[in-house]
C-alpha positions in Angstrom: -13.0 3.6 -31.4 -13.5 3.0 -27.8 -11.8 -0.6 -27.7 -9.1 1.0 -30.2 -8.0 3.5 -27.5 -8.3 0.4 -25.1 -6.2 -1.9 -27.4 -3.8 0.5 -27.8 -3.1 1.6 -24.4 -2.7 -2.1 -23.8 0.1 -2.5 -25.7 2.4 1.0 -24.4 1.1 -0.9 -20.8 2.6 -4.7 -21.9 5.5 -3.7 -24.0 8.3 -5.8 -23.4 11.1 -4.7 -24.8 12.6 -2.8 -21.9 12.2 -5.7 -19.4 15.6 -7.9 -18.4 13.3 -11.6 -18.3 12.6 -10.9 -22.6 16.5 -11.1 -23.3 16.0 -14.8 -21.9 12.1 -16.0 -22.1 9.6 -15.4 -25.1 7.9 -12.2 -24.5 5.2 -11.6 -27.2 4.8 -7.9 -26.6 8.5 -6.6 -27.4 7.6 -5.6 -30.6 5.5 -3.0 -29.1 8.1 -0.3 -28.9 9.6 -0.4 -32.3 6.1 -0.1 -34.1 4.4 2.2 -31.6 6.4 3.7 -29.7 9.7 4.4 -32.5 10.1 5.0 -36.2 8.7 8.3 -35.8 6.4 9.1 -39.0 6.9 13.0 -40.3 8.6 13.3 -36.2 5.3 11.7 -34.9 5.4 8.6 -33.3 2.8 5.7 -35.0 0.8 5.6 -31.6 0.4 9.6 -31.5 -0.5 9.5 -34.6 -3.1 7.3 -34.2 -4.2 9.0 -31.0 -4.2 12.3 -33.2 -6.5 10.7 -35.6 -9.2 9.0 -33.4 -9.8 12.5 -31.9 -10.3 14.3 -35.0 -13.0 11.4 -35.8 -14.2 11.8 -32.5 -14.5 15.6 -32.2 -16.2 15.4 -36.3 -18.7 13.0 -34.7 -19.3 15.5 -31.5 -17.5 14.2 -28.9 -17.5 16.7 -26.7 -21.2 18.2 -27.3 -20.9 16.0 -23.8 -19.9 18.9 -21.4 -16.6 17.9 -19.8 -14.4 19.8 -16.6 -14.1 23.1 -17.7 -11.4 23.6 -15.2 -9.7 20.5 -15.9 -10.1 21.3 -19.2 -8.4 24.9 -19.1 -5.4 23.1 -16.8 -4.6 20.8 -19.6 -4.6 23.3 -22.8 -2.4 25.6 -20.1 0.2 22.5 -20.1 0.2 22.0 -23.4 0.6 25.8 -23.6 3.8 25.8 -21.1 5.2 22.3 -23.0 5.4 24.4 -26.4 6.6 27.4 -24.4 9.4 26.4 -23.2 10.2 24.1 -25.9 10.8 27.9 -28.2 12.1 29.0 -25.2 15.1 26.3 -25.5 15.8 26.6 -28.9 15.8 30.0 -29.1 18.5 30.2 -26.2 20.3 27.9 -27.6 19.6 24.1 -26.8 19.7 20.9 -29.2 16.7 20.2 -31.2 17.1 17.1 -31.0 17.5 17.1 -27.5 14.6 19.2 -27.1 12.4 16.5 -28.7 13.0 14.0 -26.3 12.6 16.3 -23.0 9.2 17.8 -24.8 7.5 15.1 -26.7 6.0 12.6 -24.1 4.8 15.7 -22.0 3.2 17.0 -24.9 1.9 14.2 -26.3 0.3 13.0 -22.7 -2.2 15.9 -23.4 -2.9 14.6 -26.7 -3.5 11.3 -25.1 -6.0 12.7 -22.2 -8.2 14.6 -24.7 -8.2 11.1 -27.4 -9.2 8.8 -24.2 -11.5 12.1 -22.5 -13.0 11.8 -26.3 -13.8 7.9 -26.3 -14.7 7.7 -23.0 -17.3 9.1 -21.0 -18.7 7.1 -18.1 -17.4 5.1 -15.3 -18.3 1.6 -17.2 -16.2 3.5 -20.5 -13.2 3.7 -17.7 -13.2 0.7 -16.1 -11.9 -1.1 -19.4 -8.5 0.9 -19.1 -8.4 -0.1 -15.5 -9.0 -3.9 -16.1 -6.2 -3.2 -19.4 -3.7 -2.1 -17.3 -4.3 -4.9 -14.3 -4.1 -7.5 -17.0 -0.4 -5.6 -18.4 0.5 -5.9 -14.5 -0.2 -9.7 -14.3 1.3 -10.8 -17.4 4.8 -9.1 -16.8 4.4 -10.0 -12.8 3.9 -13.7 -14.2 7.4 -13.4 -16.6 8.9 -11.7 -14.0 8.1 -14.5 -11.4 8.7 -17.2 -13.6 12.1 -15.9 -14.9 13.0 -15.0 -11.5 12.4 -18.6 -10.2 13.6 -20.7 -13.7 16.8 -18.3 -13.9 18.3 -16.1 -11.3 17.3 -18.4 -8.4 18.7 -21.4 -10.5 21.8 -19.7 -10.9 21.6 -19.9 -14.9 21.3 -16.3 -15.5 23.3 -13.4 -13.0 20.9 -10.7 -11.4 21.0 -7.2 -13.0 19.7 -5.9 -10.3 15.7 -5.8 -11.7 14.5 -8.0 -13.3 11.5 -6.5 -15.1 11.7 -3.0 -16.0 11.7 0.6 -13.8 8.1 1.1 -15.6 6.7 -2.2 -13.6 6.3 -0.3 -10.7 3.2 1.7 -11.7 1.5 -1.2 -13.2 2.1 -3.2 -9.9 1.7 -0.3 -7.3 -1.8 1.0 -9.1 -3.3 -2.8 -9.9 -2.5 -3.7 -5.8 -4.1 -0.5 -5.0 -7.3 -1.2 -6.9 -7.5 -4.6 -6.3 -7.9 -3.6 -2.8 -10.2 -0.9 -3.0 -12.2 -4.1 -5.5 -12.5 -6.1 -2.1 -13.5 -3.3 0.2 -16.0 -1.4 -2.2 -17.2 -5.0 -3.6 -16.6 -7.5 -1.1 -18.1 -10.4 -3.0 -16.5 -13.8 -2.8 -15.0 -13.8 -6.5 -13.6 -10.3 -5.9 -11.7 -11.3 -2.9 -10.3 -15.0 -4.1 -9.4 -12.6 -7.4 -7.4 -10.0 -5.3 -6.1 -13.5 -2.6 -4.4 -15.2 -6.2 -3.0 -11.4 -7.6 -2.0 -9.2 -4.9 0.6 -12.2 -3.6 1.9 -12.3 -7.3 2.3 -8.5 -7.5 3.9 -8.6 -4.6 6.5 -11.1 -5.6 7.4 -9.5 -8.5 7.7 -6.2 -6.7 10.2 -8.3 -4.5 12.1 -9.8 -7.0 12.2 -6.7 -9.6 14.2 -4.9 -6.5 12.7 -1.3 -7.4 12.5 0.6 -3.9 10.3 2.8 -5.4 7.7 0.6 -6.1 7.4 -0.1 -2.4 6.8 3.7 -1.7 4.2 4.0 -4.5 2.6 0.7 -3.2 2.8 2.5 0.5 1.5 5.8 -0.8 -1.4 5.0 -2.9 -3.0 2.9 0.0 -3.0 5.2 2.7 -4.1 7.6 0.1 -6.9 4.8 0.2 -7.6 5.0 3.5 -7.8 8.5 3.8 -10.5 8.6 0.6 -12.8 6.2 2.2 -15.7 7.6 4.5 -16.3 6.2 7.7 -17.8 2.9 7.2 -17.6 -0.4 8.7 -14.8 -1.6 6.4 -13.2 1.6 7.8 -13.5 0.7 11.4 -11.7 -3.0 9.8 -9.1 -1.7 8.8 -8.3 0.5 11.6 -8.7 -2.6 14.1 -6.9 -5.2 11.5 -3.7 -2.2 11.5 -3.6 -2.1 15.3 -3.7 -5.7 15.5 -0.6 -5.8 13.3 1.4 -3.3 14.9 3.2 -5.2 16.8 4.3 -7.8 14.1 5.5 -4.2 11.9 7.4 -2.8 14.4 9.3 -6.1 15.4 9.9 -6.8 11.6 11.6 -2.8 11.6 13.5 -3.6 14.6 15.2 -7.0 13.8 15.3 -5.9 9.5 16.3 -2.3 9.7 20.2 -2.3 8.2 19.6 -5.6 7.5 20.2 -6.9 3.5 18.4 -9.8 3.4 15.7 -9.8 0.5 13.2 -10.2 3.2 13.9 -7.1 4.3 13.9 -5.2 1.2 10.8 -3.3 2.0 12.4 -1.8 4.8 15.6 -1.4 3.0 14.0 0.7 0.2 12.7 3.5 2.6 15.5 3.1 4.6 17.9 4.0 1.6 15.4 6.6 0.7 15.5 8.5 3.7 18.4 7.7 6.8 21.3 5.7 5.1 22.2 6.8 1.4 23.7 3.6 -1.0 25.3 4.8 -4.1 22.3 5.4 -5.8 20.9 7.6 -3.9 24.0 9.5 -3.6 24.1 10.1 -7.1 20.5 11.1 -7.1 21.2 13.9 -4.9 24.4 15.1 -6.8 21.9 15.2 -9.8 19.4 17.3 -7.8 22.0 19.7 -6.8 22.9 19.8 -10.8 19.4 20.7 -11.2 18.9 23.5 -8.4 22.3 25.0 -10.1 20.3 24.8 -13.1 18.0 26.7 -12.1 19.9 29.5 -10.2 22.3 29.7 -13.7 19.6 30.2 -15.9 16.6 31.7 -14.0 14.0 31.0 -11.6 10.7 32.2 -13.7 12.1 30.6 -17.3 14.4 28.2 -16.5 17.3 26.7 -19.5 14.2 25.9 -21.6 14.2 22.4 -23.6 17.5 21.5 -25.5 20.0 21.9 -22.4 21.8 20.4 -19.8 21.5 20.6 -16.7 24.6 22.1 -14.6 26.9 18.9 -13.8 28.5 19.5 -10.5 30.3 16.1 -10.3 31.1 13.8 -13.1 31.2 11.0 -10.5 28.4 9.3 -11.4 27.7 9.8 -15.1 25.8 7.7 -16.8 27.8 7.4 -20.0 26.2 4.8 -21.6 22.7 6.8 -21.8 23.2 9.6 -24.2 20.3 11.4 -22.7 21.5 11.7 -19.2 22.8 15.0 -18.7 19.1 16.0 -20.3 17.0 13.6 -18.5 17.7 13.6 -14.7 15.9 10.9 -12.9 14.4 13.9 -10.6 11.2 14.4 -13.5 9.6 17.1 -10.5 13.0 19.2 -10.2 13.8 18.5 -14.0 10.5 20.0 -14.9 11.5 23.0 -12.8 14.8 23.4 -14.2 14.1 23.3 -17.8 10.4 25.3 -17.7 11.6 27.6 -14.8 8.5 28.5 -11.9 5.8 29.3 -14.5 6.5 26.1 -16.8 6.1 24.0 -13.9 2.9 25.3 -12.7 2.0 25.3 -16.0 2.6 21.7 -16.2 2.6 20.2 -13.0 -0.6 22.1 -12.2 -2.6 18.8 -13.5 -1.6 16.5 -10.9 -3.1 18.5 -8.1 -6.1 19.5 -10.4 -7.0 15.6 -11.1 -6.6 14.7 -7.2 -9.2 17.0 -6.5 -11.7 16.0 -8.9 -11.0 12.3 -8.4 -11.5 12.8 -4.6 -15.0 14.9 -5.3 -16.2 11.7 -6.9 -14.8 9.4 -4.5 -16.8 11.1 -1.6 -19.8 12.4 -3.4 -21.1 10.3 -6.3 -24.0 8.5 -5.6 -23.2 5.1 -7.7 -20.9 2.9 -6.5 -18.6 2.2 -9.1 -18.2 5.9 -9.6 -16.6 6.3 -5.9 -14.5 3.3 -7.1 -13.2 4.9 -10.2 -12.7 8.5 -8.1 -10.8 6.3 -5.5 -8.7 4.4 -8.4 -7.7 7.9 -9.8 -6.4 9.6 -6.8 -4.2 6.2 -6.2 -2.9 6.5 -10.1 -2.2 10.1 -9.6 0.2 9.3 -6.0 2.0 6.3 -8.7 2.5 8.9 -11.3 4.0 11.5 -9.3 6.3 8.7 -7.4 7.2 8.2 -10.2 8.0 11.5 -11.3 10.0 11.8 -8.5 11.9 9.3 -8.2 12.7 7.3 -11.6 12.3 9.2 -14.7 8.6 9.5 -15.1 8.3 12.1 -18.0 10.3 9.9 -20.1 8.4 6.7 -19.2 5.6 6.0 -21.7 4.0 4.0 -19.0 4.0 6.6 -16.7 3.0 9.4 -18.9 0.1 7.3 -20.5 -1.3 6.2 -17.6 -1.3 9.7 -16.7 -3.0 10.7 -19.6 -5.7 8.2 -18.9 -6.0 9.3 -15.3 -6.6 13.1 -16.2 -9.1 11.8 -19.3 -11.0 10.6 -16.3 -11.1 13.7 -14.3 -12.2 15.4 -17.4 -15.4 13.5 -18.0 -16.2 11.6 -14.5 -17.4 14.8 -12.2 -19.5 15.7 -14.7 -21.0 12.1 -15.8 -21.6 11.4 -12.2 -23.1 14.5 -11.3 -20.8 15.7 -8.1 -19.4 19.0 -10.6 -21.8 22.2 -11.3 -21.6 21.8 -14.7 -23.2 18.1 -14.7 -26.5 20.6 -13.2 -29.4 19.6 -14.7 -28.1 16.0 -15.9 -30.2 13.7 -14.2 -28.5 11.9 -11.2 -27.8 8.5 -11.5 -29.6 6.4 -9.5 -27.2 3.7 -7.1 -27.1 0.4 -9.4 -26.1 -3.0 -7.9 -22.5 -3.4 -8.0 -21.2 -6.1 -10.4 -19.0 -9.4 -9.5 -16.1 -7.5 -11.0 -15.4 -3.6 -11.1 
């Protein structure tokens, strides 16, 4: 059932059909979202319904005799708790059933996903399978990406669109850079460091080519949360030296590329245009942020609209006419959240991203085997990409996003304990430091 989870979670990570290169190359995974992730069976999608199925086997076979994160645990059934809450809520006050079903079902069914994968998967060695799935998701749509990028829009045949892959790319490619180089600092063995030399490069230039400026935050965001997880060590001291070397070269790059549109500069660009100077979309972020905070001041700050409204439009300038969902499913996920569930909905909810950081960064510090301090490390990095992601483009309405959330909080629900760094894992035997392997 294991390797069924994995599989699985494979596919929602490689679907195709939502990237730009599959309307002009083969893509062998864009049948993904019409089987799996559509053509809802009795209003249950055919991958939740799988996922509800494994766990029943799984809890009938005694799953979780295996103590888990009692806290974690608790923080979970509370969002499942606020989820349903608000969804009766929203209907009772009025809002759209069917509506309602698409602001509450990938929230909800994240939880379902966390306890099917928490159920499957117990140790670090169960884990690292989903973490080499998801790297292997990254390189096959960087590899599309790249070559469509290179065969098509650079030839001229095919007009940009802007991206190239799809918004979801970004927490394949942030997360997979980010663990690739933890890989070489935890496990510097040749192999691991020619692996991360031939994939970080191709992340990178799909990242460059796909044009998401949020990728480049995420990217940014889940490596210094890197550097701050790792103890003082002489990889440590490296990176510290190897940063002040490079200094200099950053801040000359800022100083000749800041305002600067030239792709080479699109790093800068994306946090310039996220912070100083505002292009048009971030303009019409903002005006849907202040749609939300009106939201929220309309209908309540403890309750919120509940599922099955919109949210307060304050300017039709930059509708989104063509997405039927937009007035339901701002790209703001962290003030959506608020504005639909009100303040006790989104600590309800929200409450899990904080709760899995900790845990994560118990293990990362405290575990006595290596590759559990690499899967700790990996978490905390997949949490910062989630909650980008949140943020900035959508997330609770990405199935990438929300899965590989669900994975992330499975792992803080079985890892403290299986490593021994939590109270409840007293009296489980410590495990004792094994040799690390050519590939985590």
């Amino acid at each position: 059932m294991r390797r069924l989870v994995q599989i699985l979670l494979f596919l929602v990570w490689v679907d195709e059909s939502r990237s730009v290169y599959a309307l002009h190359l083969y893509a062998p995974f864009d049948w993904v979202r019409p089987w799996l992730l559509e053509k809802p069976i009795a209003s249950v999608r055919p991958l939740d319904l799988a996922f509800l199925v494994l766990l029943a086997v799984s809890v009938a076979r005694g799953a979780f005799k295996v103590r888990t994160v009692a806290p974690m645990k608790r923080t979970l059934l509370g969002a499942l708790g606020a989820t349903l809450f608000a969804l009766g809520y929203g209907l009772a006050t009025g809002g759209v059933g069917r509506f309602a079903g698409w602001q509450a079902y990938l929230p909800a069914s994240t939880i379902l996903a966390a306890f099917t994968v928490a159920a499957t998967h117990r140790t670090a060695e169960h884990f690292r399978g989903l973490f080499k799935a998801l790297t292997a998701a990254g390189v096959l749509h960087a590899v599309w990406c790249v070559v469509f990028h290179l065969a098509y829009i650079k030839t001229g045949r095919v007009l940009s669109e802007g991206y190239e892959g799809s918004h979801d790319d970004t927490i394949l490619w942030a997360s997979s850079i980010a663990m690739l180089v933890l890989l070489s600092i935890q496990y510097p063995t040749v192999r691991n460091r020619a692996l991360s030399a031939v994939l970080i490069p191709l992340f990178l230039a799909a990242i460059q080519f796909n044009n998401r400026r949020l990728a480049w935050v995420s990217l940014i965001g889940a490596l210094l949360t890197l550097y701050a997880l790792l103890p003082a060590s002489k990889a440590k001291r490296r990176l510290r030296r190897a940063f002040v070397v490079a200094m200099p070269v950053v801040l000359l790059y800022v100083a000749i590329g800041w305002g600067r549109p030239e792709g080479i500069f699109r790093p800068l660009r994306a946090f310039q245009t996220v912070s100083t100077e505002q292009d048009a979309s971030t303009k019409a972020r903002n005006m849907e942020n202040l749609g939300l905070i009106a939201t929220i001041s309309r209908h309540g700050f403890w309750l919120g609209s509940g599922w099955g409204h919109k949210y307060v439009e304050v300017s039709s300038r930059y509708q989104i006419y063509f997405f039927e969902l937009w007035p339901y499913v701002p790209h703001n996920s962290v003030l959506g959240l608020f504005a639909y569930t009100g303040y006790l909905g989104f600590m309800g909810y929200w409450m899990m991203f904080p709760m899995a950081a900790f845990f994560h960064a118990r293990v990362a510090r405290n575990a006595v085997r290596p590759l559990d301090a690499y899967m700790g490390s990996a978490g905390v990095m997949q949490i910062v990409a989630c909650a980008n992601q949140w943020y900035g483009d959508m997330g609770s309405f990405s199935p990438v996003t929300m899965y590989t959330l669900a994975t992330t909080v499975a792992l803080a629900l079985r890892l403290p304990v299986a490593s021994g760094v939590w109270p409840e894992g007293a009296g489980v035997p410590r495990p004792r430091p094994a040799p690390p392997p050519a590939v985590a």
